[in-house]
ZAFIBA-239151 format. One record per residue (C-alpha): chain; x, y, z; residue number from 0. Coordinates in nm, 4 decimals. Example, Ala and Ser with C-alpha at 12.3 -4.5 7.8 and 13.67 -1.06 7.14 Angstrom:
% residues 2
  mol         X         Y         Z  seq
    A    1.2300   -0.4500    0.7800    0
    A    1.3670   -0.1060    0.7140    1
//
This chain:
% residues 353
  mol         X         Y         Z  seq
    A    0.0000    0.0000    0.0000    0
    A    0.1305    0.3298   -0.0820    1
    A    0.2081    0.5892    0.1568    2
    A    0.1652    0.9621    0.1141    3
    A    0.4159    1.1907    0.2334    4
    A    0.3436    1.2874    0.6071    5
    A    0.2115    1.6098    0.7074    6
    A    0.4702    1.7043    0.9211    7
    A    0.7212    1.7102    0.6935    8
    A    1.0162    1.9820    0.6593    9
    A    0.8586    2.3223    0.4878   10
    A    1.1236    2.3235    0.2670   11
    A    1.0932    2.0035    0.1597   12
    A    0.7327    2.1110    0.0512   13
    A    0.8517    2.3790   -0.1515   14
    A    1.1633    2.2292   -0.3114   15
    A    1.0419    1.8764   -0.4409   16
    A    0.7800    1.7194   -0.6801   17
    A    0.4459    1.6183   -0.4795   18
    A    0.5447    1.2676   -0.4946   19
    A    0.4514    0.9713   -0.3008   20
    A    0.7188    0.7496   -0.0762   21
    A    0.8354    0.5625   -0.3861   22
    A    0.9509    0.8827   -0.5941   23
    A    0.6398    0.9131   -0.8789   24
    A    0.4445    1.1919   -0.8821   25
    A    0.1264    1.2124   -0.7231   26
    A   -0.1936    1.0926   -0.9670   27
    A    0.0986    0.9416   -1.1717   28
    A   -0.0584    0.6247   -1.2725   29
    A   -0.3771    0.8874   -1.4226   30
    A   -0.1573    1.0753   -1.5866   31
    A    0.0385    0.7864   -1.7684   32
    A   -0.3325    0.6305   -1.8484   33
    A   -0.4194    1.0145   -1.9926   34
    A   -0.1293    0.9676   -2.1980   35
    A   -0.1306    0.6271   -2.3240   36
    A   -0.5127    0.7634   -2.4695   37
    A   -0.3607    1.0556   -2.6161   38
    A   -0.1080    0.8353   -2.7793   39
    A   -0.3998    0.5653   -2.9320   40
    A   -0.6003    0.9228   -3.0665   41
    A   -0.2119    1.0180   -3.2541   42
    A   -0.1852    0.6915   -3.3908   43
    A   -0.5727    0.6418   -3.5109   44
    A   -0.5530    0.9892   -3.6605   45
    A   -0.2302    0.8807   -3.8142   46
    A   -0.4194    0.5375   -3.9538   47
    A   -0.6759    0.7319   -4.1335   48
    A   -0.4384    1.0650   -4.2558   49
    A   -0.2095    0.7626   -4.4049   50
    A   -0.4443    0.4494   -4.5289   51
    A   -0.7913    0.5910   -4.4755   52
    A   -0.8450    0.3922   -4.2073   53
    A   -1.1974    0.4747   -3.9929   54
    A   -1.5169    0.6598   -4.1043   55
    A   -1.6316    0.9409   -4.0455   56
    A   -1.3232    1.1077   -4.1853   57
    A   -1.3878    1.4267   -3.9712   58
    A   -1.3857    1.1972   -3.6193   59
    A   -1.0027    1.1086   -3.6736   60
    A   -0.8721    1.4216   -3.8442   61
    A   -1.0695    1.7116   -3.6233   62
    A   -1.1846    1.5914   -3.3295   63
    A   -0.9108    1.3150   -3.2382   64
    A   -0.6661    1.5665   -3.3311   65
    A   -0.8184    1.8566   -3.1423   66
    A   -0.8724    1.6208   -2.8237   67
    A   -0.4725    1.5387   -2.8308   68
    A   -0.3691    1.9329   -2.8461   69
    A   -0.5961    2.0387   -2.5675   70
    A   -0.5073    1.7304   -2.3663   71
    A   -0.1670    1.7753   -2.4329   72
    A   -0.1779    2.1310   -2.2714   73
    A   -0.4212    2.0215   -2.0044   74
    A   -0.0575    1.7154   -1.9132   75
    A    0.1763    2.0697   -1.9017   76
    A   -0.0543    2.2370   -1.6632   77
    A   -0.0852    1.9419   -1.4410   78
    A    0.2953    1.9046   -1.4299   79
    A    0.3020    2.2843   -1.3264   80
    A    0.0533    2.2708   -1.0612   81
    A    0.2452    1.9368   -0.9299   82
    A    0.5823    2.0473   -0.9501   83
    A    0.6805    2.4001   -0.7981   84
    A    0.9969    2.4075   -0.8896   85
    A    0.9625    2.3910   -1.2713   86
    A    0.6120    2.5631   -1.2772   87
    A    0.7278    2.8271   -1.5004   88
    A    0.8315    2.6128   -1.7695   89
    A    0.5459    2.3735   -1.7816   90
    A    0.3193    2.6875   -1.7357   91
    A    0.5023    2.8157   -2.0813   92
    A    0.4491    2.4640   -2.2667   93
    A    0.0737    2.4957   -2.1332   94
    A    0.0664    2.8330   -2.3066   95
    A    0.2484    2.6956   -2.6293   96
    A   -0.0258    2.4076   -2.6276   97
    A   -0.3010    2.5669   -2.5853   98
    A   -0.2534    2.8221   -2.8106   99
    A   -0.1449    2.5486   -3.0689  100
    A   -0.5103    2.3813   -2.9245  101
    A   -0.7001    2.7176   -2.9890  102
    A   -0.5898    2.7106   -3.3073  103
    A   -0.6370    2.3705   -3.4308  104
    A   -1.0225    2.4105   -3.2814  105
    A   -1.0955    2.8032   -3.4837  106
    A   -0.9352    2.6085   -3.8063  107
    A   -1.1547    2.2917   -3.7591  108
    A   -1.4776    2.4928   -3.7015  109
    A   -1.4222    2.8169   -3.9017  110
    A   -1.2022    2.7699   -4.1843  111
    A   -1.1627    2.3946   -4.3087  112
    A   -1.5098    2.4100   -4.3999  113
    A   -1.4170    2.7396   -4.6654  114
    A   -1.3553    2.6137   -5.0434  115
    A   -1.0527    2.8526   -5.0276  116
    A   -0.9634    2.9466   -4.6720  117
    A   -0.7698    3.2470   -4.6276  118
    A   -0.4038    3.2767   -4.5875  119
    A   -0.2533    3.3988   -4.3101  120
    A   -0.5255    3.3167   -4.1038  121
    A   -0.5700    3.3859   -3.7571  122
    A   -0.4925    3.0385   -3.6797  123
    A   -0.1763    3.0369   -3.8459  124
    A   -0.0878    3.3664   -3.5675  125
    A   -0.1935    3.1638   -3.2795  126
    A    0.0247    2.8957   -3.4361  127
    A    0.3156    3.1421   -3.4504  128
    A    0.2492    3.2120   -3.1133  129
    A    0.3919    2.8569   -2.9826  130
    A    0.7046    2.9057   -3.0937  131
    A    0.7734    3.1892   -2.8092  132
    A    0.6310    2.9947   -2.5355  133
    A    0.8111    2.7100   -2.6145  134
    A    1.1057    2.8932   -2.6286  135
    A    1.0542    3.0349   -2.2769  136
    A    1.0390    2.7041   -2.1312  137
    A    1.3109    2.5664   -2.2622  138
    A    1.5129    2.8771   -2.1339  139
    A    1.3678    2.7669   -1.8407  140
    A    1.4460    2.4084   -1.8117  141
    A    1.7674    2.5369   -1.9470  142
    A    1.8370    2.7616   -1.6579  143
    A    1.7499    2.5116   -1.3723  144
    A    1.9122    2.2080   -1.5651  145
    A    2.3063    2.3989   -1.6028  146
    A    2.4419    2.4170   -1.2451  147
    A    2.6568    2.6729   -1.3483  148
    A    2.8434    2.9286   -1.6100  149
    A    3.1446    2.7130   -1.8628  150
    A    3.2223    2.9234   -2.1395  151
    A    3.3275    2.6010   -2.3349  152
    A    3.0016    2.4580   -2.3080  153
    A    2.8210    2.7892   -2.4267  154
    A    3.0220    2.7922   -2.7274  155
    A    2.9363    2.4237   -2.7858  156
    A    2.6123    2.4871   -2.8240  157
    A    2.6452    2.8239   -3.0424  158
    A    2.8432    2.6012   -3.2790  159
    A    2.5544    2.3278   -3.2378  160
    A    2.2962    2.6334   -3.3339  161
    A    2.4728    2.7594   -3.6195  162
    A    2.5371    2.4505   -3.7979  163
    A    2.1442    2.4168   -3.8141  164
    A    2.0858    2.7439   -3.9074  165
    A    2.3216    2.7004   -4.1903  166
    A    2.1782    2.3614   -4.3121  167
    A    1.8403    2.5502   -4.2717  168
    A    1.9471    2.8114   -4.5039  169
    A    2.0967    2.5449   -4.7670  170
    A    1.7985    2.2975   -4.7395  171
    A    1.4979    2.5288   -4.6536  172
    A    1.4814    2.8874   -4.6674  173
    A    1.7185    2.9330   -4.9839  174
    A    1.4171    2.6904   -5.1896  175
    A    1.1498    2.8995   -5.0423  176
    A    1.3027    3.2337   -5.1672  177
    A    1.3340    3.1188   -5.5184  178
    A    1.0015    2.9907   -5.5884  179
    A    0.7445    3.1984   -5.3188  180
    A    0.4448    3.3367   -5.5536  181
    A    0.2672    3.4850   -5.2594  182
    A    0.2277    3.8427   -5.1303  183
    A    0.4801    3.9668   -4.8983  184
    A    0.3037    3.9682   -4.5975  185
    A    0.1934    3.6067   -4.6915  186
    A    0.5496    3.5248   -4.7838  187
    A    0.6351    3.6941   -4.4435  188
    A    0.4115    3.4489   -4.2427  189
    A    0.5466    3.1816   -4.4519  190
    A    0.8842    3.1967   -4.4132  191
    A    0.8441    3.2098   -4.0120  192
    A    0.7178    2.8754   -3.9711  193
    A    1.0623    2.6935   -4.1011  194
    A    1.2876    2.9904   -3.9677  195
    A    1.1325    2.9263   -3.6453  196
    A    1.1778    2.5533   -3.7032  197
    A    1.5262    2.6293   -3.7290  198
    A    1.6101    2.8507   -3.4495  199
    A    1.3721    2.5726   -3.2158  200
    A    1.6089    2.3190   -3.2798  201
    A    1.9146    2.4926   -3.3031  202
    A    1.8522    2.6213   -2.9521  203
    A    1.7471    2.2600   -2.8219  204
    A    2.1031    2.1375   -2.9420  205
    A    2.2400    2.4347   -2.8171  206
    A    2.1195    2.3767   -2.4501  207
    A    2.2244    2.0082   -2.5180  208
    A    2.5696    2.1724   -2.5641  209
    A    2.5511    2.3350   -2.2269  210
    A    2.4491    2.0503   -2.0370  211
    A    2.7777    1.8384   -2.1918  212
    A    2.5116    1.5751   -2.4253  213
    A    2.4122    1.4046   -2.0839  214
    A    2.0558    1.4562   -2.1678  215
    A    1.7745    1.2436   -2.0189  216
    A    1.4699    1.1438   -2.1473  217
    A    1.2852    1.4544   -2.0614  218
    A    1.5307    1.6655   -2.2955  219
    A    1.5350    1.4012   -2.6064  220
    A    1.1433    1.4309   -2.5585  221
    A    1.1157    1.7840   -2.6058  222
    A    1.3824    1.7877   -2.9067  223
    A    1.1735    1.4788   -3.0326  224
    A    0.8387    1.6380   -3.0064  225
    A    0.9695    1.9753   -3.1968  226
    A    1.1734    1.7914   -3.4675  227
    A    0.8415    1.6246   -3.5578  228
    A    0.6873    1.9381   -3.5575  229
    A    0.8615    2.0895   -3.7735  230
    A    0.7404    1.8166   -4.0725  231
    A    0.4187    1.9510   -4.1766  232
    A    0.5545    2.2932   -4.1322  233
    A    0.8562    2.2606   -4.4034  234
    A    0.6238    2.0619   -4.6378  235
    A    0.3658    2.3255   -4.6160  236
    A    0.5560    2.6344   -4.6345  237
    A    0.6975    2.4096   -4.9497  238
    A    0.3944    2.3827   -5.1090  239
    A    0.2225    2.7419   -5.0282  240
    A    0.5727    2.9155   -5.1765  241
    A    0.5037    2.6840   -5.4955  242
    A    0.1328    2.7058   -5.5038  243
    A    0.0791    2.3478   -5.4478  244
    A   -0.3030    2.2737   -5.3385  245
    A   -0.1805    2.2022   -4.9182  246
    A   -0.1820    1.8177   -4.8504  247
    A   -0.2786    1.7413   -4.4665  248
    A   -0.1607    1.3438   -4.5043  249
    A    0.1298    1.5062   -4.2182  250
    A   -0.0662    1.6781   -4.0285  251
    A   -0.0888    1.3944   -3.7443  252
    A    0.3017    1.5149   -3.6875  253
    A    0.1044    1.8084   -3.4972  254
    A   -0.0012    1.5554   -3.2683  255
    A    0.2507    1.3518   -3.2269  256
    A    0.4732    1.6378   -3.1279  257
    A    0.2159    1.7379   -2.8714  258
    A    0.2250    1.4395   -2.7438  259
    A    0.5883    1.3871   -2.7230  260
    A    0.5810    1.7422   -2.5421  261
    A    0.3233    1.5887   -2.2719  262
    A    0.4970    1.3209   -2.2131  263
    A    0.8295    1.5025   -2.1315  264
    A    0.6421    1.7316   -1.8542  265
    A    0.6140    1.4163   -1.6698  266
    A    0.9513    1.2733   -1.7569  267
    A    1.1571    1.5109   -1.5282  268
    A    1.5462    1.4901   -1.5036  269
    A    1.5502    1.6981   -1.2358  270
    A    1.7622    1.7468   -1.0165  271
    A    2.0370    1.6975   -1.2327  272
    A    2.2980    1.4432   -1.2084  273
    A    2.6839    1.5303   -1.1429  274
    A    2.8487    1.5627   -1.5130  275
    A    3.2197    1.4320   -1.4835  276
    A    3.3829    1.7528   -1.7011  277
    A    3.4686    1.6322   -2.0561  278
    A    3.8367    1.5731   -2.1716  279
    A    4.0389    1.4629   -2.4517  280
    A    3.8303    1.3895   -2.7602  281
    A    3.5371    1.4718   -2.6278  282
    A    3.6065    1.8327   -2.4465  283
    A    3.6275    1.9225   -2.8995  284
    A    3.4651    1.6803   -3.0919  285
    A    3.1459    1.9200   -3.1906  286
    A    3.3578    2.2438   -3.2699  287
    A    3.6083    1.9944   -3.4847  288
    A    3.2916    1.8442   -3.6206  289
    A    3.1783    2.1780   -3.7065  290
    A    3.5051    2.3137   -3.8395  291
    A    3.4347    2.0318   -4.0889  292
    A    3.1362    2.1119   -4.1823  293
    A    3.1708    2.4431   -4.2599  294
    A    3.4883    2.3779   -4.4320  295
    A    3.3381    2.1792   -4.6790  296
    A    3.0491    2.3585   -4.7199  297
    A    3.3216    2.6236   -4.8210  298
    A    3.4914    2.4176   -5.0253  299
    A    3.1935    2.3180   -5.2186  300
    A    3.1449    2.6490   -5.2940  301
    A    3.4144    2.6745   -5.5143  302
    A    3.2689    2.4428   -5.7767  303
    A    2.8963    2.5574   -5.7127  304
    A    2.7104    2.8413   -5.6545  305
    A    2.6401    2.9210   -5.2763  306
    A    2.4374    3.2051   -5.1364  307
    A    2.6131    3.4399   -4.9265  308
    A    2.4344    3.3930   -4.6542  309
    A    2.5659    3.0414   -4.6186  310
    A    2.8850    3.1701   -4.6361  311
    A    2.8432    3.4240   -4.3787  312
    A    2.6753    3.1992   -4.1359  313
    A    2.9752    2.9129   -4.1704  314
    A    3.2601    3.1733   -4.1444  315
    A    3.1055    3.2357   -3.8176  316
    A    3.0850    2.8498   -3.7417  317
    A    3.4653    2.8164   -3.7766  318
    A    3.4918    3.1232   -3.5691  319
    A    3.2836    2.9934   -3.2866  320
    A    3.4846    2.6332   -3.3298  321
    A    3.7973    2.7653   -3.3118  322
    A    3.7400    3.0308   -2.9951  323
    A    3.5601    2.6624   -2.8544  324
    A    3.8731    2.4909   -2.8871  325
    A    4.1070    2.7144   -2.7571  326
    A    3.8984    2.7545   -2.4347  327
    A    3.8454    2.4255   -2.3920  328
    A    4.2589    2.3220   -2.4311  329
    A    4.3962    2.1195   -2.1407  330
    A    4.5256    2.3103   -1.8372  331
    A    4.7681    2.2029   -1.5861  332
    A    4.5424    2.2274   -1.2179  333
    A    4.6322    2.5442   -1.0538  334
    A    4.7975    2.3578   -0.7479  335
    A    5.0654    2.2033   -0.9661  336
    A    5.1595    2.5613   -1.0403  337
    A    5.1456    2.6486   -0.6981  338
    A    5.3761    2.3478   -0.6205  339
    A    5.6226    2.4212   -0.9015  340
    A    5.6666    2.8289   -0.7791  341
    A    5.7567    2.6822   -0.4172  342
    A    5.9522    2.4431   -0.5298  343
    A    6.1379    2.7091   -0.7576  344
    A    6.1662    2.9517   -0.4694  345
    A    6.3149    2.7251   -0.2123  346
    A    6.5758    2.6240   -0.4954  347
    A    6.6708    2.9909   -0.5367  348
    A    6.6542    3.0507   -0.1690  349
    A    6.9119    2.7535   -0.0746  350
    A    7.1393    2.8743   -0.3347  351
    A    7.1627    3.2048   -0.1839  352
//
């Protein structure tokens, strides 16, 4: 029989840990995994039908299972921020990011999929933009409460890990975008913010992954799993809008999945985190060499094919960033063995005298 934690209890205790029972899981856990397991069947039946056209009505799997996954995706983030004080902020921000995602999915489904032509942007596609910043926010949370404290070397690892995908955004994405958008320039505007924000999203996920030294649990490779597939629908869309393709919503369950994904890491906390042994050899450089590579051959295969400038700009500054990474992160004899040598050097000079 489980045990609840006892009332008398240290106050700070209350205020610096999870509600949890004696055996560590939050309280209600086994409701909240149930909750999610649901969510997960809705994802994967709304998936079925997007895919094979599996389940009639049509309209059950695609609106109302997905709209039931985004709002009960939000409702998970709120729960985890009412349960756990420490993190509220965050999981209050990823509540924000989902319901605003849920808002919109609901105005789309009711007011505009019904139009023959539905207009573009739409006020669903703002409250879609308006994810992105809360998401943001609560990663800089998570970020702030999950590095113990300030390495320079670690900061620049994950700069170099944010502009490597912002270049291969650039090369893959945006530079395909530019050259064949048809649309009006606020259109094109609203567009082009979808991948760029893509980009920037993951960028900064790697770059926190820098900062914690790549010992990431499973709450981390949740949230950079629920944003990567995310980011799907969005690149294939802005693809086809830019090119004045008719928009094909056989991805659109991605949407869902990623909620999901983002639910499940509010209850998947690393925290508090685990001692990190400081990295050496090999691995204290392995991402700025990697991205010295990168960039360098992106560079060098711009001497046999045209590359926009931009590019160019964006991996100068990767080899910049790799190289100032390097040299800060170079082995240093402990300061003690200094401290050791000087005496040792000074009571040599003093017998002499």
């Amino acid at each position: 029989m489980t045990t609840r934690m006892v009332a008398d209890a240290p106050s700070s205790a209350c205020h610096d840990e999870t509600r949890t029972d004696v055996a560590g899981a939050p309280r209600g856990a086994s409701a909240i995994r149930s909750i999610w397991w649901l969510l997960a069947a809705l994802v994967g039946a709304e998936a079925a039908q997007r895919i094979f056209g599996v389940g009639e009505p049509a309209a059950l799997y695609t609106q109302w299972f997905h709209d039931a996954v985004m709002i009960g995706a939000a409702a998970l983030c709120f729960a985890r921020a009412i349960n756990d004080p420490r993190l509220r902020t965050a999981w209050l921000c990823f509540g924000a990011a989902q319901t605003s995602w849920a808002l919109s999915s609901v105005i789309w489904s009711v007011v505009y999929d019904p139009m023959a032509s539905p207009p573009y942007p739409s006020a669903s596609d703002y409250l879609w933009l308006a994810w992105y910043p809360f998401v943001a926010a609560g990663i800089a949370v998570l970020a702030r409460a999950h590095v113990p404290r300030f390495a320079l070397e670690r900061w620049m690892d994950g700069l170099s890990a944010v502009l490597v995908v912002l270049t291969a955004g650039v090369a893959l994405v945006l530079q395909p975008l530019a050259e064949t958008t048809h649309d009006t320039e606020w259109a094109t505007l609203v567009n082009f913010s979808f991948p760029v924000l893509d980009v920037l999203l993951i960028g900064g996920i790697l770059g926190v992954y820098g900062l914690l030294s790549w010992h990431v649990g499973r709450m981390w490779l949740a949230i950079a799993a629920g944003c990567i597939v995310a980011t799907i629908p969005d690149v294939v869309f802005a693809v086809q809008e830019a090119r004045g393709i008719p928009r094909g919503e056989g991805l659109d369950f991605a949407w869902t999945a990623g909620a999901a994904l983002l639910a499940y890491a509010a209850w998947a906390s690393d925290f508090p985190p685990e001692a990190r042994s400081e990295p050496f050899g090999w691995r204290a450089i392995v991402l700025a060499v990697a991205a010295q590579v990168f960039a360098g051959t992106l560079q060098i295969y711009g001497l046999f094919h045209p590359v926009d400038w931009s590019e160019r700009v964006v991996t100068l500054a990767v080899l910049i960033v790799a190289t100032v990474q390097i040299v800060v992160s170079r082995p240093r004899a402990p300061a003690g063995e200094w401290t050791r040598r000087s005496a040792v050097r000074g009571l040599r000079s003093a017998l002499r005298r």
